[in-house]
Each structure stands twice: as structure tokens, then as C-alpha cells.
C-alpha positions, 0 to 999 in steps of 0.5 A: 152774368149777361142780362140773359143768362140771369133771367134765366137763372131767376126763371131756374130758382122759380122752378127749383124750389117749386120742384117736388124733386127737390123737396127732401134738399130743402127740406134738410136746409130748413132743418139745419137753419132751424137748428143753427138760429134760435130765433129761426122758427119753421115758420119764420123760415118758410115764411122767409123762403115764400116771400124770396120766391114771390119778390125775388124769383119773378122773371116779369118783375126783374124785365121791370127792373132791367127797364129802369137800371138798363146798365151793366158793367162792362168788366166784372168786379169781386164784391164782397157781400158782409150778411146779417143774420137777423132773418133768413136769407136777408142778404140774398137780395144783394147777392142778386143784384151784384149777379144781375149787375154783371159783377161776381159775388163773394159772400162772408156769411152770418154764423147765423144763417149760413144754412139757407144761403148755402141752400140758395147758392148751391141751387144757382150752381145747380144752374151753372157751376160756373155761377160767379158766386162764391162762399169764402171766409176773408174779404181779401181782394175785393173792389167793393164791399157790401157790408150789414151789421149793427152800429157798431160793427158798422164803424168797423166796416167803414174804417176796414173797406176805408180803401175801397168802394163799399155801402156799409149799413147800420141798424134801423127800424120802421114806423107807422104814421096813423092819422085817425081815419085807419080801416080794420083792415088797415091795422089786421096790416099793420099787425102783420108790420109789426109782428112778422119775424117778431119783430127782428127786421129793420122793416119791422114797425116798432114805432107808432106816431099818433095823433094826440088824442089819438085812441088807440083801443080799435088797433089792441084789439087787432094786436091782441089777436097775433097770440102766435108770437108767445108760441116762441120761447125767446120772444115770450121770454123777452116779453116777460122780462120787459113786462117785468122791468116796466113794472118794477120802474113803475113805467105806464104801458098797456100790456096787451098779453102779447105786447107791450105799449107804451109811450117813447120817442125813441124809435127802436123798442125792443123785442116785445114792445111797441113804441107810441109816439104822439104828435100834436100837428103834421109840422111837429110829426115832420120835424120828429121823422126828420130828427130820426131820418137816418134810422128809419128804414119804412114809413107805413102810413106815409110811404107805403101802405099797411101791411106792406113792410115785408113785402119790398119791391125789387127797387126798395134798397135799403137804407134808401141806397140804390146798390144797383147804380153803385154796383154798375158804376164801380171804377 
């Protein structure tokens, strides 16, 4: 699409989910994507869509974008679009970005979350029937491929798109660095870091890299508050069994009612459970990060402030990828 007619179509999408002409539609999306994701609470997914509109839909912040990433193709390439369904909606950021590159979109949706992205394709053809973007079942044809999935389905996807362009993403997760001078208001952030969609994002904070002697007890108490989270069969059953596991193996945790704490090096802990990781100086925290690099999606503490995982920019490419320069420079 030009640059014209795609801000005009964020401008549409603004105004599309705002509409209260609209509300019963969205409403039965919801429903359906509630339905077909167990993990997909109303409140999850409401969530999801209020943070869409806030990042996504801003005709001042896609003009802020365009002054960096000036570029567009000069001739469309397919891209096709691999969704994860980790979240709601979570690949809908690619789909903007080959849209606003110039490309066409071809989506090969999640069997668990087709509901919203059908929902959000069918109000941009609500805009433009012509819209270059299309749900299909095979990526055949494609210049370029996009690709999310886990580790394992990651290695498929590289040897599958061998052939062809392609940006192939693999799991990830998030830490926060605390140095021992956090605010209140600092950890109420970081509550929200690690809690938000339970946890399930790769810009979930699942990891905490601390000082030493670092004492935790100021952060429980703001964690011990987040009781919202057990209101959910399975992420209250993943706690339970977790809390079961640690103490039949005897493992040392805090078990804070609605999380787990406990110390590990590892970087993805599972639902449920929160990793501590303790550092005895900035050298030996720098060559911990290091080792972990490419599996580290967010750096709270460090990189971005508390509180503010969930809220990327529209230049916050995942993996640290910009898939807008790969997007306008396919051969």
C-alpha cells in the first residue's frame, strides 16, 4: 500500500473499534476467540485489543515511524506471515509492517487465534476490499516468509523457507535487573511485567537478576496483590502442580499464594513460577546476560523501564530484528 492510503487505513482501524456500530461484531469475535483458546480470558483478550488500538492504531505514531523507515518497495512482494498463538492478535504487528512496507500479507493463522485475526482482517476489508491482505492455508508462492514458533518448529521453518527470504523466530522470554534502589511504584511495574497475560508473552518477565544480598520481601508484597491471576483454571492449576513438584523434591522457594519464587539461572521458568537469579557484580550480571542473549526478548531495569514490557514501540522488533528494513529491501 502507499504510504498514504496505509495511514489512512490506521486512521479507519482507530475509528472502526471505537465505533459503537460495530460493538455487536466485536463483540462475537471476542466470543469466538474466547472459545477457541483456553488460555483466552475476556480480559486477557480486551486487554490485548486496548493495547492494539493504543500502539498500533495511531496515525502521529506510524508519521514518527515513516521519518525513520522513509523506505517502501518499489514492487510488492507475498510475504507470508506464520502466527503464533501465544497471545491475542500477537502477530498482527507483522502484518502492519509488510502493509505498510508496500508488500502484500499472506497470513497462515494459529489454530489458536484465528478469531481476532480474522476480525482485524475483515475491518481492514471493510476499508478496501482490495486490501493486500489475505488468510490462506499453504505458504506456496511466497518471496518471503515471517515465521514464529517455538524452538523446535523454528528449525523446521529454517530448513522449510531454506530457499527464500525469511526471519524465523524461536522462543524467548524477559528479565528484570534490580539494583536495590526500586521504588514502589517500580515493582506495582514490575507486577504488571510479570503477571500480564499470565505470563505467556516472550515479553513476560519470568527471570529476576538481583544483587546478592539483595531483599526480596518489598517486591512479595506488591506480588502477593496480582490474586487475579488464580481466578483462571489453568494458570491456577499450573501453580498448583508446580507447588506440588517443589515440594516433593524438596526444592527452596517462597511461595507467595499466587507465585512461586525460587532460585535458577535458567531464564524461562514455567507458568506459575518466577526465576531469581543472583549476581555478585555488574561484570559477573554482564557475562550472565551475555551467555543468555539470544533468548532474551526485554531487559526491564536495563532497557526499558518497569512496567513497560507490554507496551512496545512500533520500532520494538522482536528478536531485535528490524523486519521493516528486511521488508523493504526483499530482492
Amino acid at each position: 500500500m502507499p504510504k498514504a492510503s496505509f495511514l489512512e487505513l490506521i486512521s479507519y482501524l482507530k475509528q472502526f473499534f471505537s465505533d459503537e456500530l460495530n460493538r455487536e461484531k466485536i463483540e462475537l469475535f471476542i466470543d469466538k476467540s474466547v472459545n477457541e483458546n483456553p488460555w483466552f480470558s475476556e480480559t486477557l483478550v480486551r486487554h490485548a485489543m486496548q493495547a492494539i488500538e493504543e500502539q498500533f492504531f495511531s496515525v502521529e505514531a506510524w508519521e514518527a515511524f515513516y521519518e525513520n523507515h522513509p523506505g517502501q518497495v518499489a514492487t510488492s512482494k507475498k510475504v507470508g506471515i506464520v502466527l503464533a498463538g501465544n497471545l491475542p492478535a500477537v502477530g498482527l504487528h507483522d502484518v502492519l509492517m509488510v502493509l505498510a512496507s508496500g508488500n502484500e500479507a499472506h497470513l497462515k493463522l494459529s489454530s489458536q487465534d484465528k478469531a481476532l485475526m480474522q476480525l482485524y482482517v475483515l475491518a481492514m476489508q471493510s476499508f478496501d476490499p482490495a486490501i493486500p491482505v489475505y488468510i490462506i492455508d499453504r505458504l506456496h508462492g511466497m518471496d518471503a516468509v515471517i515465521a514464529t514458533g517455538s524452538d523446535f518448529s523454528g528449525g523446521y521453518f529454517a530448513h522449510y523457507f531454506s530457499t527464500i527470504p525469511h526471519i524465523i523466530r524461536k522462543n524467548r522470554s524477559s528479565l528484570a535487573v534490580l539494583k536495590g534502589n526500586e521504588t514502589v511504584a517500580e515493582f506495582k511495574g514490575l507486577a504488571k511485567d510479570i503477571f500480564t497475560y499470565y505470563g505467556l508473552g516472550c515479553r513476560n518477565v519470568s527471570t529476576l537478576a538481583v544483587p546478592i544480598s539483595y531483599d526480596l520481601t518489598a517486591l512479595f508484597d506488591e506480588l502477593t496483590k496480582e490474586t487475579w491471576v488464580l481466578d483462571h483454571s489453568k494458570y491456577s492449576n499450573n501453580f498448583q502442580y508446580h507447588r506440588t513438584l517443589f515440594l516433593l523434591n524438596q526444592i527452596p522457594h517462597f511461595d507467595l499464594g499466587n507465585l512461586l519464587v525460587t532460585e535458577n539461572d535458567d531464564l524461562v521458568s514455567p507458568v506459575g513460577v518466577l526465576y531469581v537469579h543472583r549476581y555478585m557484580d555488574e561484570a559477573s550480571l554482564q557475562a550472565w546476560i551475555s551467555e543468555r542473549e539470544e533468548k532474551i526478548q526485554c531487559k526491564v531495569g536495563l532497557e526499558i523501564g518497569f512496567g513497560q514490557s507490554q507496551h512496545p514501540a512500533l520500532d520494538d522488533f522482536a528478536d531485535g530484528i528490524d523486519t521493516y528494513d528486511f521488508l523493504i529491501n526483499l530482492s
